[in-house]
Structures are given as C-alpha cells and as structure tokens.
C-alpha positions in Angstrom: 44.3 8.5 20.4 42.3 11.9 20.3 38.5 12.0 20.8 36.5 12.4 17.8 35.6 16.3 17.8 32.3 16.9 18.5 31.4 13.4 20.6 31.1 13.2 24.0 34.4 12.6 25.2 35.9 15.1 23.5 33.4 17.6 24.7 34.9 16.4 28.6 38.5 16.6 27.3 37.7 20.5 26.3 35.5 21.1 29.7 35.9 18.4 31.6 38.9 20.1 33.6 36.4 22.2 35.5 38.6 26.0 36.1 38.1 28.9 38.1 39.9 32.0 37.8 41.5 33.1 41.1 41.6 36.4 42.9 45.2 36.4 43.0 45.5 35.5 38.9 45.6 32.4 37.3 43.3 29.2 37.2 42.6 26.8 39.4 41.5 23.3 39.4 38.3 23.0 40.5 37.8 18.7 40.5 35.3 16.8 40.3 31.6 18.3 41.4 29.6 17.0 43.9 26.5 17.4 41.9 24.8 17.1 38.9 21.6 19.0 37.7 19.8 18.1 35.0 17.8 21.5 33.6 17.4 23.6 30.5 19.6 26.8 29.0 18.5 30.0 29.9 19.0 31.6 26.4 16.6 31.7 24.0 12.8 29.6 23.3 14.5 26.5 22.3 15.2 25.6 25.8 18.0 22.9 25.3 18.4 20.5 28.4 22.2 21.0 29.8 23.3 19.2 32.9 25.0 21.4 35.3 28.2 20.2 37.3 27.7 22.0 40.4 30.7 22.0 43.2 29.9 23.2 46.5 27.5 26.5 46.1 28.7 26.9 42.5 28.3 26.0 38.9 31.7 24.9 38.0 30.6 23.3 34.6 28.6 21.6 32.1 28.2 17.7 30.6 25.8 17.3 27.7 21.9 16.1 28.4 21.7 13.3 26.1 19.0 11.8 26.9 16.5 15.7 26.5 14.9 14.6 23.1 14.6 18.1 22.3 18.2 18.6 21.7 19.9 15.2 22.3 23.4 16.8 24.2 23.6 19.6 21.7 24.5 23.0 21.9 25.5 27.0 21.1 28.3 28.8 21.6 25.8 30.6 24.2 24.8 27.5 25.9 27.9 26.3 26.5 29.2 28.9 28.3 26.0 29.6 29.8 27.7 28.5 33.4 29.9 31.2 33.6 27.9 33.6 34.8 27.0 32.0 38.2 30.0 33.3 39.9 30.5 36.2 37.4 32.4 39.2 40.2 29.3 41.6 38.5 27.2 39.4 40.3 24.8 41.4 42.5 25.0 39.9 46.5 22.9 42.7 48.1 20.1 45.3 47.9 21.6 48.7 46.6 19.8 51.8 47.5 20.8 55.1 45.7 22.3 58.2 47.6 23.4 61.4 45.9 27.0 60.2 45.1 25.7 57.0 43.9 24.5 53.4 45.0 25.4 51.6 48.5 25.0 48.2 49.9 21.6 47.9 52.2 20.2 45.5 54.2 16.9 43.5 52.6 14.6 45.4 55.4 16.0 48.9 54.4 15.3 48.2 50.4 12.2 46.6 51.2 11.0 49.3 53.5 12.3 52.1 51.1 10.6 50.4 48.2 7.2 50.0 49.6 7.1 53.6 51.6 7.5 55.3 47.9 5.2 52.6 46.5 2.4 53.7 48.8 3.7 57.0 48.9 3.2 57.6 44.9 -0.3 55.8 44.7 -1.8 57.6 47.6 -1.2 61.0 45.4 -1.3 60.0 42.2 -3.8 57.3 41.9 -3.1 52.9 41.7 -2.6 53.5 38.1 0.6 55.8 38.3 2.5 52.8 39.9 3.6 50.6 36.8 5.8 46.8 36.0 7.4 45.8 33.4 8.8 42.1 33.8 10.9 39.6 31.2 9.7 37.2 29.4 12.4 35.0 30.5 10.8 34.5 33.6 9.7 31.0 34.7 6.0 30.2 34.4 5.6 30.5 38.2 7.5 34.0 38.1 5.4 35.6 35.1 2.4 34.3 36.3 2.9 36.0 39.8 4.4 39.1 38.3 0.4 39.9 36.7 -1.4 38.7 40.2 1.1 40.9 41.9 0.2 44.1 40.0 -2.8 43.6 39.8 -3.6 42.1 43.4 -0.8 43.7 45.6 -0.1 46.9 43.8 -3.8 47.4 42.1 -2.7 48.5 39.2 -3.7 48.0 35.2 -0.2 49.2 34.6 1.5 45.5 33.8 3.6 44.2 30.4 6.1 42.5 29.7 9.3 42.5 26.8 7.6 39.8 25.3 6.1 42.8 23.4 8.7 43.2 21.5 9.1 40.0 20.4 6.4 37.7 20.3 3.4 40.0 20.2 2.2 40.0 16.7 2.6 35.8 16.3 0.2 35.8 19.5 -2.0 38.0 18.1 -2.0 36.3 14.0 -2.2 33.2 16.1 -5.2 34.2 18.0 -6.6 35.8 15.0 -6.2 32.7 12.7 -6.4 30.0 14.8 -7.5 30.9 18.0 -4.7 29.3 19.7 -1.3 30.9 19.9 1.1 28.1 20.1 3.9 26.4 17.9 1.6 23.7 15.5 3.8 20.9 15.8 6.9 19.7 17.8 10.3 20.1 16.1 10.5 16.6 14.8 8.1 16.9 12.6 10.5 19.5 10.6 12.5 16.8 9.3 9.6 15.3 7.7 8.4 18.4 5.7 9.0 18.0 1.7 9.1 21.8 1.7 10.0 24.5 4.7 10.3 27.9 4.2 12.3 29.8 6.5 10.9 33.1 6.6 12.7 36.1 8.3 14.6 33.6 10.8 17.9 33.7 11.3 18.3 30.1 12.8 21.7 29.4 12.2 22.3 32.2 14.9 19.7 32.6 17.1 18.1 29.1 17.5 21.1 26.6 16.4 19.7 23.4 17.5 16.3 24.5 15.1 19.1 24.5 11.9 20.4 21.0 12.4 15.8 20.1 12.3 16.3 21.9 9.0 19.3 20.1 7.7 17.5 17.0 8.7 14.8 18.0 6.5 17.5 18.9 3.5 19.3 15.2 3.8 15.6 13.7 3.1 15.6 15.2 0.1 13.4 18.4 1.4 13.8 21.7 -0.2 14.2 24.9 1.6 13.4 28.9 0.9 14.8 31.1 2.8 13.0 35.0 3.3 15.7 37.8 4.3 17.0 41.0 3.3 20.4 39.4 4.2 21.9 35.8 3.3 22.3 34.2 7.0 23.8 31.0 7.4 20.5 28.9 7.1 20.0 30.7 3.3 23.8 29.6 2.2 22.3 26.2 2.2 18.7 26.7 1.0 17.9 25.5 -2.3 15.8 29.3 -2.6 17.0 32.3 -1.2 14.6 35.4 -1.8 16.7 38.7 -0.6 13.2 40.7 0.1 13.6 44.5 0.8 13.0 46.0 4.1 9.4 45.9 5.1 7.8 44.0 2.1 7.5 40.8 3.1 3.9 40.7 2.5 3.5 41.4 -1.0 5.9 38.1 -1.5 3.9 36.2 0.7 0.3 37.5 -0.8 1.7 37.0 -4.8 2.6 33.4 -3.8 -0.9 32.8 -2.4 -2.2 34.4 -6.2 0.3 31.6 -8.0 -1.1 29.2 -6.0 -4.7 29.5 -6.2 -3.7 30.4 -10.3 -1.8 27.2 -10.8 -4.7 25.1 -8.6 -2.3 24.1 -5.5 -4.4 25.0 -3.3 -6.4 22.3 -0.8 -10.1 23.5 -1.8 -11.4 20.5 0.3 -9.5 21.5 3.2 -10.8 25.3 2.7 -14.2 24.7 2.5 -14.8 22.2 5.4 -11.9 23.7 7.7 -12.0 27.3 6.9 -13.9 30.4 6.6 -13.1 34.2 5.0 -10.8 32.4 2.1 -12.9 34.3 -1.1 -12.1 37.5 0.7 -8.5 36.6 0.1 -8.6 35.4 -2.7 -9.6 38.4 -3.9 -7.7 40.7 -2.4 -4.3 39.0 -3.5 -5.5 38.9 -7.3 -3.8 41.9 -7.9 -0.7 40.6 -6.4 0.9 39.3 -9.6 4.7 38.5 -9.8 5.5 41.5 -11.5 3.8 43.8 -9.3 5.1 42.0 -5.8 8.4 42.1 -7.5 8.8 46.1 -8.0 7.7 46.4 -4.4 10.5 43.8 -3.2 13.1 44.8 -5.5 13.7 41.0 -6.6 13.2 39.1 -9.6 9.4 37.8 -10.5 11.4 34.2 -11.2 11.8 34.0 -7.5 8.6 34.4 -6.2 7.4 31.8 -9.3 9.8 29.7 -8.2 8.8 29.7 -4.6 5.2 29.3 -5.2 6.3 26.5 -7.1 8.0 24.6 -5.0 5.7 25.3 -2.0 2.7 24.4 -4.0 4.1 21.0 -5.1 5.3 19.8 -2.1 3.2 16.8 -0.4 4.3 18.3 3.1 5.4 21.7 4.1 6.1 23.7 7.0 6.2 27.4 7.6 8.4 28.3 10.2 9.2 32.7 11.0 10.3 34.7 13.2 11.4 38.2 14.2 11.5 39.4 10.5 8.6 39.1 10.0 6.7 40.6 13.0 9.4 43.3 13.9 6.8 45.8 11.8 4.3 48.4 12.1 2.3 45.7 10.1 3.4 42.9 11.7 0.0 41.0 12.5 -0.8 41.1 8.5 2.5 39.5 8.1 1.8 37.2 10.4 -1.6 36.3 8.7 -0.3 36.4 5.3 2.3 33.8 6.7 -0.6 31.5 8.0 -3.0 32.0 4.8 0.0 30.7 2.8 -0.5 27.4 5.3 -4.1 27.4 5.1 -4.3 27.5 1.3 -2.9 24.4 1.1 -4.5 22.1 3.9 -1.3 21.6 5.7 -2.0 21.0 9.6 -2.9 18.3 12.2 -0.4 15.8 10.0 3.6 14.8 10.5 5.5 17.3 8.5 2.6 19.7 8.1 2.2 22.9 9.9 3.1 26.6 10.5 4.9 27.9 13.9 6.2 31.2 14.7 10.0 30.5 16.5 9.9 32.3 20.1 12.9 34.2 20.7 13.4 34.6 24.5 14.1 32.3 27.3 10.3 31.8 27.9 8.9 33.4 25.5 6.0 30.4 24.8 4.7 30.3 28.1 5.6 34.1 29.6 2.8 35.3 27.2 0.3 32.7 28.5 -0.5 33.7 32.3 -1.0 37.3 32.6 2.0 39.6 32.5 0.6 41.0 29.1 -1.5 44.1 30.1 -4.7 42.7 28.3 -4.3 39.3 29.7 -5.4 37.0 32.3 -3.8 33.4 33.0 -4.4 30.7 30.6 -4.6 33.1 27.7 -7.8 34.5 29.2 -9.0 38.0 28.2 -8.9 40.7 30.9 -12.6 42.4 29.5 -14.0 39.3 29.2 -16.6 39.1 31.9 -16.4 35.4 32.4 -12.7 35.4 32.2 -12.4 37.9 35.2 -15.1 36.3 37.3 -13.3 33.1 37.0 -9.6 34.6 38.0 -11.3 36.7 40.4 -12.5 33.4 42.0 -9.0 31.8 41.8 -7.4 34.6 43.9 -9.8 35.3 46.0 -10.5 39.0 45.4 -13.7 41.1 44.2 -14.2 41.2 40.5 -15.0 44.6 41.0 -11.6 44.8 42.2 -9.8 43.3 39.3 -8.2 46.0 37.6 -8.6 46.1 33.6 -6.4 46.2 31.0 -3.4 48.6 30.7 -1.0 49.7 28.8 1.5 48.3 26.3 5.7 48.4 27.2 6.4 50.9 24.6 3.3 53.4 25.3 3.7 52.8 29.1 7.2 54.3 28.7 5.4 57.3 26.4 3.6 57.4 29.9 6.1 57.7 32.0 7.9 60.6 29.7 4.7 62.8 30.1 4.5 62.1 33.4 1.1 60.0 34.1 2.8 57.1 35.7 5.5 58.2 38.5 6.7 54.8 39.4 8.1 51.7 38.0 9.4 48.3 39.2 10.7 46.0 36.7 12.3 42.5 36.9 14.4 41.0 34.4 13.6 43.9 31.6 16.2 46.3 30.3 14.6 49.0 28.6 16.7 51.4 27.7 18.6 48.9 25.5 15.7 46.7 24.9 12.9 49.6 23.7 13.6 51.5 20.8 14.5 55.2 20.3 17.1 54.8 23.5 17.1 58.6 23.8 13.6 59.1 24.4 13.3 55.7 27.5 16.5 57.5 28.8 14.6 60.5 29.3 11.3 58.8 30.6 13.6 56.7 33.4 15.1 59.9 34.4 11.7 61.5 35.6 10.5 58.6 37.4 10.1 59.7 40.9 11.1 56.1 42.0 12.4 53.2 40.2 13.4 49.7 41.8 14.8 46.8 39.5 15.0 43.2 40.8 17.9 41.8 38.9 21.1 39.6 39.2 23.2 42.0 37.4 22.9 45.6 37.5 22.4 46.8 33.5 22.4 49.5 31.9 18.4 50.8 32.8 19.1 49.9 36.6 21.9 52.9 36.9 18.7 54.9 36.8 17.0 53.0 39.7 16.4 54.1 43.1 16.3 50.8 44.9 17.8 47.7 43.3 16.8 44.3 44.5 19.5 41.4 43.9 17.8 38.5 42.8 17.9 35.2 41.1 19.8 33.3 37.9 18.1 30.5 36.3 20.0 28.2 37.9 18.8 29.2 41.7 15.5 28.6 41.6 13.2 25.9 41.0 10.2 26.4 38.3 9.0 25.2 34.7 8.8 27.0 31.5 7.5 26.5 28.1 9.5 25.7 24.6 9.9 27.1 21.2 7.6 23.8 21.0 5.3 24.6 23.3 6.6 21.6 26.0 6.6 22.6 29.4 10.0 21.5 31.1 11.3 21.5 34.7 14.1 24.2 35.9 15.8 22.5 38.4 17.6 24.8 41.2 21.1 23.7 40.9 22.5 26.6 43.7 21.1 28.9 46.4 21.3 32.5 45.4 24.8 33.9 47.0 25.4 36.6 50.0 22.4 38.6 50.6 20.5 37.8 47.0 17.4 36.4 47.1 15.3 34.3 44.6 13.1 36.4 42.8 9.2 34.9 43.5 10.7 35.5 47.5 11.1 38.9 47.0 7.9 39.8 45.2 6.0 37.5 47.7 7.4 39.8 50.7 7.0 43.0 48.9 3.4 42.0 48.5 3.7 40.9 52.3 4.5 44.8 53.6 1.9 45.7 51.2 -0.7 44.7 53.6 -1.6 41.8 50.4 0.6 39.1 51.9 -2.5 36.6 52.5 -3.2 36.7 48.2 0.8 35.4 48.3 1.1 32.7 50.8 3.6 30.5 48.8 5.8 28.1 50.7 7.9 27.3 47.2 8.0 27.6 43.4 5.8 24.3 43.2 2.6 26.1 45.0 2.6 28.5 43.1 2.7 26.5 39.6 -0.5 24.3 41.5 -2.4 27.3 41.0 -1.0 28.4 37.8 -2.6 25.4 36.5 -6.1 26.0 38.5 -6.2 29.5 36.9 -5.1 27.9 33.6 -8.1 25.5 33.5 -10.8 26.2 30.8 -8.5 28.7 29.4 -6.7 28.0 25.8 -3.9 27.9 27.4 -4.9 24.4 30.0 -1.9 23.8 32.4 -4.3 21.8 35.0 -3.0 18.3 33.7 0.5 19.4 34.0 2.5 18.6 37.2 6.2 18.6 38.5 6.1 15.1 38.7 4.8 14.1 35.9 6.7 16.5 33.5 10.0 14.5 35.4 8.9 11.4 34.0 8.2 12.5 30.4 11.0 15.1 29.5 8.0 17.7 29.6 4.6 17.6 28.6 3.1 19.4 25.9 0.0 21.7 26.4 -3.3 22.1 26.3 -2.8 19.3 28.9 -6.4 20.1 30.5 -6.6 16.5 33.2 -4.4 14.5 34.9 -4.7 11.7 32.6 -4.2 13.3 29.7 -0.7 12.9 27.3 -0.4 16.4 26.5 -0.6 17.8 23.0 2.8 17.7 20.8 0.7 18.2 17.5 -2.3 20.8 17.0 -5.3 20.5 15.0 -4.7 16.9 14.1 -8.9 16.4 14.2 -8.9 19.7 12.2 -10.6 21.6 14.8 -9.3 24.8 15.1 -10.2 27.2 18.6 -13.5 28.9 17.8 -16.9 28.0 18.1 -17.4 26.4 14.5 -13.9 24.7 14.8 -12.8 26.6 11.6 -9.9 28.5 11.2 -9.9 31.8 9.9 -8.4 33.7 6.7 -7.1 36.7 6.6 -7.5 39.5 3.9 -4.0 41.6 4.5 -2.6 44.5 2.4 0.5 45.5 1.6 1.6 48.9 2.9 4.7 50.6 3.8 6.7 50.7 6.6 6.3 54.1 9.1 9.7 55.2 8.4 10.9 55.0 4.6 14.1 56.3 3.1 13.8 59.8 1.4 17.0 62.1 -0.3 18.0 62.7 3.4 17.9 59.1 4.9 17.9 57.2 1.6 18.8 53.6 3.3 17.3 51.0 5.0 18.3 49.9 8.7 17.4 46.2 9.8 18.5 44.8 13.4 18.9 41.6 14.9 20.9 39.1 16.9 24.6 37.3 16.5 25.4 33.7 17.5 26.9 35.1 20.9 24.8 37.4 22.2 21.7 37.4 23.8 19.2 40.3 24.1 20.3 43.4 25.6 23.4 41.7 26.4 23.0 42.1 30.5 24.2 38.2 30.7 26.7 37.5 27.8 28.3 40.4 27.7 29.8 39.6 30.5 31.1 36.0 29.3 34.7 36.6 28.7 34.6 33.9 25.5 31.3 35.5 23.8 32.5 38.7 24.3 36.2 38.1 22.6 34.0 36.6 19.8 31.7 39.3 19.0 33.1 42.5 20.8 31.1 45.2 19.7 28.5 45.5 17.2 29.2 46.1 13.1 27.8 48.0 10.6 26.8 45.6 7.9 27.0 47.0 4.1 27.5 45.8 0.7 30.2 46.2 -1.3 28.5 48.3 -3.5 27.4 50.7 -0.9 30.8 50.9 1.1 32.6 51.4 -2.7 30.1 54.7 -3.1 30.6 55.6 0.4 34.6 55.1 0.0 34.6 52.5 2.9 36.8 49.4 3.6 36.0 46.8 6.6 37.1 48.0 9.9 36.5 51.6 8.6 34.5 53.9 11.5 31.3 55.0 9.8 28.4 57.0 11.2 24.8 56.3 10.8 22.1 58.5 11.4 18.0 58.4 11.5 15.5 60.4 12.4 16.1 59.9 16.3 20.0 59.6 16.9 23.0 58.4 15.7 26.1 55.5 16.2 29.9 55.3 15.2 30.8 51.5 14.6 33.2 49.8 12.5 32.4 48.9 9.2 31.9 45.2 7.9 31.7 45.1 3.9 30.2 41.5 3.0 28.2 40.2 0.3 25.6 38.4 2.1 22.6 41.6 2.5 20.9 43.9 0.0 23.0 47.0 -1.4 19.9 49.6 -0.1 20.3 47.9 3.4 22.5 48.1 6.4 22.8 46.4 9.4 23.5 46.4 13.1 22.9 44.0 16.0 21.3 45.6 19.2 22.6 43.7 22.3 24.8 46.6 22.8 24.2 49.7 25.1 25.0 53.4 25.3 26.7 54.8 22.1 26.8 51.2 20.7 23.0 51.3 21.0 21.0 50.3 17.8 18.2 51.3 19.5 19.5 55.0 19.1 18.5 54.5 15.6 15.1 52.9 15.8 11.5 53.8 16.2 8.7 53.7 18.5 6.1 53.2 15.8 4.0 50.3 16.6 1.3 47.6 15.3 -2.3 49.0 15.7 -3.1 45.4 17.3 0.2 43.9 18.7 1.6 47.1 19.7 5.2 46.0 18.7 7.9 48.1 17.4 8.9 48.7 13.9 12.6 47.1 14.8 13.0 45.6 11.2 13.0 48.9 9.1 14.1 52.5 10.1 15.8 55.2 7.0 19.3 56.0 7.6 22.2 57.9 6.0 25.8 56.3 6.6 28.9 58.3 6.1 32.3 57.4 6.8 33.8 59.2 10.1 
C-alpha cells in the first residue's frame, strides 16, 4: 500500500534512497548514513530543525525533526533540498589568489600572508578607517559577534556593517523607537490564537512557509485575516481581506485605520494611558487621514480600509505580523511605527494571541543584528556612543576605551565610499553585494577600484570575481554555533561535517588573520563554544541578555528564548506580559508618522512602478540555491510580472521578452501576465545576477534613520523587445 503523501514514511520513500551523482554519469546508491545530526536550515529567520543523514564526510540526506516544536518535521522546497549543496563540484576546497589571467589555487599561508601584507599595507597610508567589512547576517551568533570585535579590535577600524541592512534595519530601529526592545513580541504559537492577523507586506506563503500553515491555524479557529500587498501572494488568496495598496503608500492605510478606530471607540484608552506615552500627538496627526483621502493616495476603495479597521478593531485578539514591504522604503521606520501604533491603539501585548512582530528574513537575521556587526552597535544591542556601553565592552575585551573605535558607516554609504575612493580596502564574509545592494552598476564600479579585496566564502559569487584574495570557508553544516529565530529562540547548529580539502571554518580563519595581525591574544578561541561564553558576558546588562543562555542548556529545551539574563532563568517566549516596555518609565512609545512619497515616483518617462522580492526557491542573492539543480529547474530565471491590462496596452503575451528600464539601468526578461498584482505595477524577483540583475533597476535612496534601501518602489518604463 502507498504511504500517505505528506507523512513520514512517504517523505523516506521519496528521499530515503540517499543518491549521489557520479563523476562518470549516473547515480549511485549511497546506503544507509552513519550519522544523524539534529540542527536547523540555513535559509531564512524561521530556522526549521532538519536532521541531517550524514555518510562518511558528507551530507547524503535529510529525515524530518519531529520533535523541533518550532516546525514539527516540516518543511520548504528550500529546506529540503538544503543538503545538496555540501558536496556541490562549485564548492570552494582552497584559498584562491588573483594573478593577471585570473585566480589560482594557494596555500592557506600564501592567502593569509597576501591578505594581511595589503591589510597593513593600505592602513599604514591611508589611515585604520580606509580598511572596511561587510559580513552576512546569516552568520552564527558566535561568527557575527566576532566579525564587530575583529574590525574593531584586529583591524581598528569604524568601518563594520552587515546585509542585515537591507533587511531588517528599519524593524530594529521602529522596534527600538517604540518599544525599546527589537525582538519578535511573541512566539509563533501564539498566531493561532489571534481572532484577527493582518499580514502586512509579507509574502509568507513563499518566503517563510512554515509561518503560513501558523496563519491557517489561526483561519480554522475561526480567525480572520487581512492581507497588505500591491500583489495577491498565496497567503492573500486565502485571506478573508485583501487590500492591493499602491507602491509606497502603505502608511496612509495604516494611519486612516488608526483614525477609524479611535472614531469608532476601538481603541484600549486604559491601556494608552497607563502603558503609553505620545498617543494625542497621533491622534492628531492621523485626523486628517480619513478613508477617502488614504484611498486616493492608495488607489483602492475607502470600503477596504473601513472594512479593515473594522475587523481589526472588533477583534478580542489580534496580531500584526510584516515584513520586507513594509520596510523596503526611504520611509521605512514610519511604516514600521505606524505598524506598531496600530498595536498600541488597541492594548494588544504581553497576552496569548496578542502582539506585533516584524518576520526576519535571513538565516540569522534575529540575532546577527544583536552583537555588533551593525556599524553603530556594540554586543547585546549596546550603543557604540554610549559612554557606559563602550567602557563596559572595552572591559570585556580587554582593550582601551580610548581605543574602541566609534561608529561607522552604513553598507550602502560604505560602498558610496569605496566609489569615491575614501576606503581602499574591503573584506567581506558571507555578503554579496553586487547582487545584494541596489543600483548594481554603481557597487560594480566601487569593487573595481578597490585596491584589495578578499572574500571568505564557500562558493565563489558573483562580487568575489572581483576579489584579490578569496578565502574558502565554511557551510552551515561544518561548524558548530547558535543562532537566533524569526521568534527570537536561540537554537544550537550542530557541525554535522568538517569543511573539505583545504577549506576552513570561518571563526578559524578570522581568528588567524587576527593572529598575523599582531591581535591574536584579543582572539584566543579554542572552539565555537568559547567564543559564545563571552558572547553572553558582553551580552549581560544589554537589551539583548544572552548571559543565562548556554549550549547545554539550549540542548535540553529545543532553545531558549531571550532576554535570558541568569542561569536560572526560563527565557522569555512572550514580551511585555507585565506591560513593561524597555525605557525608564516602562511605557511604550507612540509615534506621530506622515505620509510622504517614495524617492523615486513614476513621471511621463517612467510612468510604472517596480516592486521586488523573493520566490519559493530562491534564497537571497542566490549564491546557494542557484546551484541546487531542483530549485533551479523550478524557478530558472527571473520574470517580469504584469497585469493583463498592462501587457494588453503594451501588446505582450506570457513568455514574451520585454525590457524595463529606470533611472539607473535596464533588464530583458520574459514576461509573465497574471492577475494577481496592481495594473500600475510590475515585478521582478532579485536573486539573480548580472543582466538578470533587479538590482540594475533599483535605488540607493535610503531611510534617514535605518539607512535601508528603497527596494519596494523604483519608476520604470516596460517595452516589449
């Protein structure tokens, strides 16, 4: 009889018969592995725990993690393929060092000793500061937090961010702002308990599965759902409210449902004055936010927005849940806030099925923006100006304050840098600008006047072609470490291989760069474990309180939530259930936000709107799943996504090459005409390089606070090639 699909064992009947393509064509049978290692996927925040079948020095397979709450055995297209990469032939098994006809296999000691000579060599002319890193925020805990103590100790430089910047950066900072705390509210199983959830410029269904089936959970209890988005995605086919926003005017939505409510008295006036402060500056400030007026700025109906408000305000829980959509914009922090003052209005936080949480996007998203890779950061979300904050870190590693560099320079504006020339070096570790950062042309042009670049990586991507020096380092999979969860629960990574040939895992490298530095005695790390022991001393006191948190005790509980700030303590799954919020006066704050347009608005020449995002099978810049034979038959090549109406005008069927141009550059794709976006809106995914690149397209304007791009909206013209 045939396995049920979807159970157990017909998930070993379709994998079970672990393959591995041969050099000489064909598969072989692999057998039964030796091993099994229980860790977590190394695509996106969710972090869904996956047991690896490991056979000899390789990951030959997968079996479900049933028993990992956060997911119970389930998972992506991504995730289930995730394996393949270990013994992927692109894999990088040496140092590469660049010579005038291209790169060549080196020994460690030459690519070390090359790497540091032209460190030194460019700081002793040009100052500490002309040396700069830019590291991934899919980086373990241990990794991101040496990556700032290594700038900042080792090379002495201010010069240190991180991709996270163009991701998470305006939730951290409307967190920070509102709450004092930047941190998913709640963990995921309180979704399922909210009466009301609105889904607000998150594409769940594609990049976060395992959040959609919280969501459905939610819907079968007899919760309602509103969905936010210029396009219908698979979680607003199923919401019971689907508001198809323009480009860019999120806000006005959000601030004319925060009017309705206070007008229709659903608002929590208890709640706001005891647990709140700067709420009659809002309310204000939204009063002229009627329907009507929201409504000619979104091009929608006023009936939705009513309807929203509605729905929102009579619910007797609710949860707020965004993501990239809303803080992709040159205005992305007053989204964010406008998002949270939506919460706030109506008391919901510190209860099951109440809350607000922005859904991190990258591998470790949650906790690589907690210890220092962000140029205006210190560990434990400490503030690099903050006198106390530096004396205290200063302390921890053992240097002079006076020595502590302070803060530097956003990603974005450090590669603005870089193009005029101020900073002459770079090192970056799992980053790949010149697909990641937008306006592609312009980070081409910057990484071509570097006078030295090295990359640590496992792969060699698109931006490391321009590198002098390329470091092979470490998967997931081969080293040991911790990282932090959409829900903000710090889980183990358990190594499951060694790095292969002459690779190395990545904390090693850094360590031994520091080491011919002349710094080695700041980086005397026998494994990842000691250097997580003093994550968590430089953590304590901070917001962000690791000190509680050990390997062995995150083994025995699946993960423990932070602020964890003593041994003895449980963790913290749910925030602000005391109602103290992170300031002095335990209140959170309002936020008065305007409405205002995006930096870069269609005009007779570029009269449509371009959005980007993710697909199901495809992870960031693509440097690991475009290599995965199955995700890459399912999703090739990225699509230009158009209405009916629009391809009719433009005399375009699907599959049709069309050209689309901005401001900054231009792409020929094919053509997909659906239904499911807005007729004055196109788009395209960006995990694509080169002339695929969406990031030919977009803009380098940023936030004035968060400093993150304006991915979500750039004018365009299309025209059929």
């Amino acid at each position: 009889m045939a396995a049920i699909p979807g159970s157990l064992e017909s998930l070993k009947e379709q994998f079970g018969p672990h393959l591995k393509f041969t050099p000489e064509g064909g598969w072989q049978r692999l057998g039964e592995p030796d091993r099994r290692v229980n860790t977590h996927c190394c695509f996106c925040g969710q972090q869904c725990g996956i047991t690896l079948l490991v056979k000899g020095n390789e990951v030959i397979g997968f079996d479900p993690w049933m028993d990992f709450p956060f997911n119970q055995g389930k998972l992506c297209p991504k995730g289930v393929k995730r394996y393949l990469q270990n013994a992927h032939p692109d894999r990088l098994l040496h140092p590469l060092v660049r010579e005038p006809n291209g790169f060549r296999p080196a020994t460690r000691d030459e690519a070390l000793d090359a790497t540091v000579r032209s460190i030194q060599k460019i700081q002793t002319q040009y100052g500490k500061d002309a040396f700069a890193v830019l590291s991934g925020a899919s980086l373990s805990n241990e990794k991101s937090y040496l990556m700032g103590k290594f700038a900042r100790v080792a090379l002495q430089t201010r010069e240190i961010d991180y991709n996270g910047r163009l991701c998470m950066a305006s939730a951290t900072a409307g967190n920070e702002l509102a709450f004092g705390i930047d941190r998913a509210c709640n963990p995921w199983s309180d979704i399922p308990l909210a009466k009301c959830l609105i889904l607000a410029g998150t594409n769940v269904g594609e990049c976060s599965p395992i959040t959609t089936d919280y969501v459905w959970q939610a819907r079968d209890r007899g919760g309602k759902i509103i969905v936010i988005d210029p396009r219908m995605t698979p979680i607003a086919r199923t919401a019971d409210l689907f508001i198809p926003v323009r480009p860019g005017t999120d806000l006005a939505l959000l601030n004319a449902m925060l009017r309705l409510l206070i007008e229709r008295g659903y608002t929590d006036e208890e709640f706001i004055r005891n647990h709140t402060v700067g709420f009659e500056k809002v309310r204000e400030t939204v009063a002229k936010y009627t329907p009507e007026y929201a409504a000619k700025i979104c091009a929608i109906r006023p009936a939705l927005i009513v309807q929203g408000a509605e729905m929102w305000g009579r619910a007797e829980t609710g949860m707020l849940l965004h993501a990239k959509g809303i803080e992709h914009h040159s205005k992305g922090v007053a989204n964010v806030l406008a998002c949270i003052n939506l919460v706030l209005a109506v008391g919901r936080f510190g209860r099951p099925g109440c809350g607000y949480s922005a859904i991190t996007g990258q591998g470790n998203g949650q906790g690589a923006r907690e210890h220092g890779q962000k140029c205006t950061q210190l560990p434990g979300f400490r503030d690099i100006e903050e006198p106390e904050h530096r004396a205290y870190i200063s302390r921890v590693w053992g240097i002079s304050e006076s020595d502590l560099p302070h803060k530097g320079t956003s990603a974005v504006e450090l590669m603005a840098k870089i193009h005029r020339g101020e900073i002459k070096g770079l090192l970056t570790i799992s980053f790949n600008p010149l697909v990641s950062l937008p306006d592609a042309n312009f980070t081409r042009e910057a990484l071509e006047k570097l006078e030295f670049y090295v990359g640590i990586d496992f792969f060699l991507s698109e931006s490391l072609r321009y590198a002098d020096v390329v470091l092979a380092g470490s998967l997931h999979e081969e080293d040991e470490g911790t990282c932090t969860t959409v829900e903000g629960r710090v889980v183990r990574l358990r190594q499951a291989v060694k790095p292969p040939g002459e690779a190395r895992v990545d904390w090693e490298i850094v360590c031994e760069l520091a080491k011919r530095l002349g710094r080695g005695k700041f980086f005397n790390y026998q494994n990842a474990e000691d250097i997580f022991n003093e994550l968590r001393v430089a953590s304590q006191g901070g917001v962000a309180d690791y000190f509680g948190i050990t390997y062995e005790k995150l083994e025995k509980n699946y993960g423990v939530f932070w602020p964890c700030p003593s041994l003895d303590h449980p963790g913290t799954p749910r925030l602000f259930e005391d109602k103290q919020f992170y300031f002095p006066d335990g209140k959170a704050r309002f936020h008065a936000v305007e409405w205002r347009p995006a930096a870069d608005v269609p005009d007779a020449e570029y009269p449509l709107y371009l959005t980007t995002g993710r697909v199901v099978y495809q992870y960031l810049s693509g440097t690991q799943t475009r290599r995965i034979g199955w995700l890459t038959e399912q999703n090739p090549e990225p699509t230009v996504e158009m209405h009916p109406r629009l391809a009719e005008k433009l005399g375009v069927k699907s599959g049709d090459r069309v050209r689309v141009t901005s401001r900054r550059g231009q792409v020929e794709l094919k053509a997909e005409v659906v239904t499911t976006i807005r007729p004055d809106t196109v788009f395209i995914a960006y995990h694509w390089p080169e002339k695929m690149s969406a990031n030919l397209l977009t803009q380098r304007a940023l936030d004035p606070i968060s400093k993150i791009p304006e991915y979500k909206v750039s004018a365009v013209r299309v025209e059929k090639v």
